[in-house]
N, C-alpha and C positions, 0 to 999 in steps of 0.2 A: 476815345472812350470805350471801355470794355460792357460790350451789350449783357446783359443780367439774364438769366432765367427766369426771372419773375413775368408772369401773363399776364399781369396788373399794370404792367408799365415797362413793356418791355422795351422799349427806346434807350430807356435808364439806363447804367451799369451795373455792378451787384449792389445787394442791397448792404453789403459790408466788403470795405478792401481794407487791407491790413500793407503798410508800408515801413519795415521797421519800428522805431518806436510811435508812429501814428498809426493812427485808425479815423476811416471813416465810414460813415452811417448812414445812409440814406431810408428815412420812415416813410411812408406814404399811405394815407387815405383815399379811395375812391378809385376812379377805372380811366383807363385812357382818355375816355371821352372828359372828364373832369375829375381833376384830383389839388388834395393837395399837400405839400412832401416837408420836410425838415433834412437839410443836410445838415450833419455836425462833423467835427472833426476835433479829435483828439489826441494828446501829443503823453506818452507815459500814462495815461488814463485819466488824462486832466483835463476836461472840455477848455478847449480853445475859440472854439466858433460855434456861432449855431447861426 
């Protein structure tokens, strides 16, 4: 797992990676001590998951 620069949550990865035609996206609300995230992931721009 690639660690993010984000100081909200830094344990995360970034808050976006891009892998040819996917993308994914990690949102987050709140602070280390409680939070809470939405990963999605997308294939051509197409949400696939959330």
């Amino acid at each position: 797992m690639m660690v993010g620069e984000d100081d909200t949550i830094p344990v995360r990865g970034p808050k976006q990676f891009n892998n040819g035609e996917y993308r994914y996206v990690f949102e987050v609300v709140g602070d280390i001590s409680y939070f809470n995230g939405t990963e999605t992931i997308y294939k051509n721009n197409k949400k696939i998951t959330n």
